[in-house]
Backbone bond lengths (Angstrom), bond angles and torsions (degrees), N, CA, C in turn:
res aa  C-N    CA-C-N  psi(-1)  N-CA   C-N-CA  omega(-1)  CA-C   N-CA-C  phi
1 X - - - 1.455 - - 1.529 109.02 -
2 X 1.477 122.15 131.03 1.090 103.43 -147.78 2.301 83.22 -109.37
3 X 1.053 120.61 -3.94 1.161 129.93 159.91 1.523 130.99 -54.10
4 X 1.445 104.63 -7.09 1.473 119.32 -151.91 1.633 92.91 -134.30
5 X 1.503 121.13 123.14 1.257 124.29 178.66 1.610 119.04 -129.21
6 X 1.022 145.09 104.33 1.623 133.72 -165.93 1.734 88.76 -68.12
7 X 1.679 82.33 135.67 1.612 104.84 170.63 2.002 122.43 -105.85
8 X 0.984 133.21 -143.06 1.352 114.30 162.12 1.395 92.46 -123.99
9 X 1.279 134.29 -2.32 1.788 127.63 -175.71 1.693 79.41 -92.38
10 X 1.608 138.32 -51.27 1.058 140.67 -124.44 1.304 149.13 -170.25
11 X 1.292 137.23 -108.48 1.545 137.97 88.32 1.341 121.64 -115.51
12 X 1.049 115.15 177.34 1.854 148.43 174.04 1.744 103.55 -94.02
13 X 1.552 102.52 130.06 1.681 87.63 162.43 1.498 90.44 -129.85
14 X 1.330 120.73 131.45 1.760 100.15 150.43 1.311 111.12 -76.36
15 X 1.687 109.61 159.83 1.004 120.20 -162.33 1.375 98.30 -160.54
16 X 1.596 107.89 139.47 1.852 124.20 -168.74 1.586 95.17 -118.90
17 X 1.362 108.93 104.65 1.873 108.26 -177.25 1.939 100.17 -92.00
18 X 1.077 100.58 136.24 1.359 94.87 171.57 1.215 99.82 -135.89
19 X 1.636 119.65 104.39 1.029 126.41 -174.76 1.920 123.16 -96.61
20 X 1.108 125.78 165.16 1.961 148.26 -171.47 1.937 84.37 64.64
21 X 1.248 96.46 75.26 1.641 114.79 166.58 1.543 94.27 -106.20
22 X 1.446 105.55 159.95 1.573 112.58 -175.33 1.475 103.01 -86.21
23 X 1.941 136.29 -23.21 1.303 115.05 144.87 1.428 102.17 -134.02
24 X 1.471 109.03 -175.23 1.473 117.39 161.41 1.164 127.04 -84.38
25 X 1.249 121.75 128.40 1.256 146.16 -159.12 1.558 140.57 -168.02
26 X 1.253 114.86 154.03 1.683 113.27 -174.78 1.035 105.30 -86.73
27 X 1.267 148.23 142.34 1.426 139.65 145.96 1.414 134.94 -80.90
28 X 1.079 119.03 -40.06 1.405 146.97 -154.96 1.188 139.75 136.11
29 X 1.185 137.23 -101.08 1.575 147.02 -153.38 1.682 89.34 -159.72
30 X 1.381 105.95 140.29 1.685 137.89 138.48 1.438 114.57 -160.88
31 X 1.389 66.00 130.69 1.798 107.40 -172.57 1.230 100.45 50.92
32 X 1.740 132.10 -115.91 0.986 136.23 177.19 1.252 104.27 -94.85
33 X 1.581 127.08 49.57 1.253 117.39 -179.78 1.444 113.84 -141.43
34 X 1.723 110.04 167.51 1.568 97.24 -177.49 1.869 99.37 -104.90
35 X 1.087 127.93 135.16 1.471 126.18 -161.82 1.744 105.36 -98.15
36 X 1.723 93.62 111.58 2.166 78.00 154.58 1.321 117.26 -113.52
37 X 1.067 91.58 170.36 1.556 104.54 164.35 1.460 118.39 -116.59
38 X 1.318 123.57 118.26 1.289 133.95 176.76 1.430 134.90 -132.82
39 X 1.162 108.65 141.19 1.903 123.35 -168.89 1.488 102.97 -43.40
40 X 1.378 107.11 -58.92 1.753 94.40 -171.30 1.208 133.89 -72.68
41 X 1.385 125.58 163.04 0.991 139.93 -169.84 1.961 113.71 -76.12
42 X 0.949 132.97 145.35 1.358 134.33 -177.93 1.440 112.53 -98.12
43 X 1.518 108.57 62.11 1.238 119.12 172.48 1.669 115.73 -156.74
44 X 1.461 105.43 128.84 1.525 120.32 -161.32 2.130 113.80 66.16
45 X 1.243 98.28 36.37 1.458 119.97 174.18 1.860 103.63 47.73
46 X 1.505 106.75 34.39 1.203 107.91 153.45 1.750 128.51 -46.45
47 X 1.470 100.00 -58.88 1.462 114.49 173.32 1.952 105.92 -53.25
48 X 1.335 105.09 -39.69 1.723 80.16 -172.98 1.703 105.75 -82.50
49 X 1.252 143.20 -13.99 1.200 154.97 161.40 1.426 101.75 -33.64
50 X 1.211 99.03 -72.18 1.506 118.89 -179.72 1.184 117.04 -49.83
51 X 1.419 135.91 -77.93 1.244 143.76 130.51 1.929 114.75 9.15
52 X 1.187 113.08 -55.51 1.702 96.74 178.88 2.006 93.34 -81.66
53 X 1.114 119.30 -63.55 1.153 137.03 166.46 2.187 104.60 -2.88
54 X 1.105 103.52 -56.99 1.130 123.13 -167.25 1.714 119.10 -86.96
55 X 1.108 96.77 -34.29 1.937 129.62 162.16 1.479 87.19 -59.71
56 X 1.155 136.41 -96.57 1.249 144.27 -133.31 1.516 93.30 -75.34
57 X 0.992 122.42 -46.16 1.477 117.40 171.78 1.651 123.51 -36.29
58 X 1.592 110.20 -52.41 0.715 114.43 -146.00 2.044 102.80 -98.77
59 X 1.507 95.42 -22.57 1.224 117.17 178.25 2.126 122.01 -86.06
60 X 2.064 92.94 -13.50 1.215 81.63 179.67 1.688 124.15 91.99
61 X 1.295 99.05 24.87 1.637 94.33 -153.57 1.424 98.85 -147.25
62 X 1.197 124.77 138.71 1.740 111.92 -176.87 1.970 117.68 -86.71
63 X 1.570 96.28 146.53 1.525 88.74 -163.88 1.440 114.01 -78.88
64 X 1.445 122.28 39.90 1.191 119.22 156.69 1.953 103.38 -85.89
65 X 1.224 97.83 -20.70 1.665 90.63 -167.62 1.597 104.21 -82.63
66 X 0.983 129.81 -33.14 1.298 133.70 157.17 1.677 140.08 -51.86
67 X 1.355 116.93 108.84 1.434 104.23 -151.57 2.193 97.68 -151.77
68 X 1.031 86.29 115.69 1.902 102.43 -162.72 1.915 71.13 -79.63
69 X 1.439 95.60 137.70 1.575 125.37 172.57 1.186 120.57 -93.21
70 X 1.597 112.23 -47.17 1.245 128.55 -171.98 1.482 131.58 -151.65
71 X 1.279 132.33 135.43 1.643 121.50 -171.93 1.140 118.28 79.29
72 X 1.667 105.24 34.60 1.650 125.54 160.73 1.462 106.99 -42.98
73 X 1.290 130.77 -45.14 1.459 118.41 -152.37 2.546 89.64 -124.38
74 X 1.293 89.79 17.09 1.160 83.00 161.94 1.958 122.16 -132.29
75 X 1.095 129.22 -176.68 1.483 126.55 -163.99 1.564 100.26 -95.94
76 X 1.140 95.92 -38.38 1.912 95.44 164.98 1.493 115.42 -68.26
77 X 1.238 127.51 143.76 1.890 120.57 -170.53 1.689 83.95 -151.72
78 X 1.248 97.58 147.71 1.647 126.33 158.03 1.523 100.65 -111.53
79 X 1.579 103.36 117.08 1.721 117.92 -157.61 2.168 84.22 -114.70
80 X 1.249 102.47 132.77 1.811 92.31 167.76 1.121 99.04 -121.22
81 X 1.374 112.34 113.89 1.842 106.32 157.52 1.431 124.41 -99.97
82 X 1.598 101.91 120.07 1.865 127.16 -151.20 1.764 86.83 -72.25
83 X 0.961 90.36 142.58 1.442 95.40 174.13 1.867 104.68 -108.95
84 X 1.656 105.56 132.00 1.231 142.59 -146.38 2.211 98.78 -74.08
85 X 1.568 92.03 -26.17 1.586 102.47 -158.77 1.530 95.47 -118.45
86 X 1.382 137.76 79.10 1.658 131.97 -163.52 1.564 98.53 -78.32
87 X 1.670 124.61 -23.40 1.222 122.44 -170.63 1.631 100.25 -83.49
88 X 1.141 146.74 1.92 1.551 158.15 169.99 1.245 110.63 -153.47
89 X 1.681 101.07 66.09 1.483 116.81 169.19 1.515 107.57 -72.96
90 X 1.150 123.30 -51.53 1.571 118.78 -165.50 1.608 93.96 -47.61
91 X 1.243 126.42 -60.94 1.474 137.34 -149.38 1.585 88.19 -71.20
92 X 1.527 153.57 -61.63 0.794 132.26 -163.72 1.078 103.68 -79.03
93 X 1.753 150.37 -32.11 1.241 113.40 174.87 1.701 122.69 -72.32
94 X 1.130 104.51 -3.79 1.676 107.38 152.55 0.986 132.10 -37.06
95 X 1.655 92.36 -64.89 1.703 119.13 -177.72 1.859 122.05 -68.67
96 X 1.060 107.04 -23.01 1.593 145.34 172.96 1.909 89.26 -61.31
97 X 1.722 100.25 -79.98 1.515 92.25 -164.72 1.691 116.12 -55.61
98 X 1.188 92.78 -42.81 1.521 90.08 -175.85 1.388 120.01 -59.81
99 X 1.483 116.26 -33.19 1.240 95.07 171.93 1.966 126.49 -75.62
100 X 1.522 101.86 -21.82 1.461 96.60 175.17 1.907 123.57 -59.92
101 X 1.707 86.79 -33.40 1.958 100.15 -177.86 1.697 94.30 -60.49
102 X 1.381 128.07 -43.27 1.497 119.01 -177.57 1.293 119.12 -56.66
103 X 1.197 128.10 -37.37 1.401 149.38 146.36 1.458 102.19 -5.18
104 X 1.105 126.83 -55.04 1.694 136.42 -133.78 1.460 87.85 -85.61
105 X 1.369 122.79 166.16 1.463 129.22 -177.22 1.581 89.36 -105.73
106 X 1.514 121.77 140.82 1.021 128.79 158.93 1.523 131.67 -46.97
């Protein structure tokens, strides 16, 4: 997955938000990215709220660990999810990818 990057807190996902969608949701892939779709609007960083909010939801993970790096005020985001266990980093960013690839719609 070329969306998915090991970090040293974690991983990296890119991520394409396309937000005032009729629900929230994953889509798939763009470009090098993983695509949602989400209710809010992209104004006063509603959409990135939502966006970690919706990550952690969906991944299982609390949204303190979730933390957008870059492209706050754009639809493309660099999302890092910190991994919880730093003394068995390899294994949780394992556990990290695999759960985002489940994510994906068949």
């Amino acid at each position: 997955m070329s969306f998915i990057q090991k970090h040293p807190r974690g991983i990296l996902i890119n991520v394409f938000v396309q937000p005032r969608a009729s629900k929230n949701t994953i889509v798939g892939c763009h470009g090098d990215a993983l695509k949602i779709k989400l209710t809010s609007p992209p104004v006063d960083g509603a959409a990135n709220k939502m966006c970690v909010q919706f990550l952690a939801k969906c991944l299982q993970v609390p949204k303190s660990s979730i933390e957008i790096i870059s492209g706050h005020t754009s639809r493309t985001k660099r999302v890092l999810l910190c991994s919880k266990d730093e003394k068995n980093l390899k294994n949780e960013q394992e556990r990290l990818t695999r759960s985002v690839k489940l994510l994906l719609p068949s």
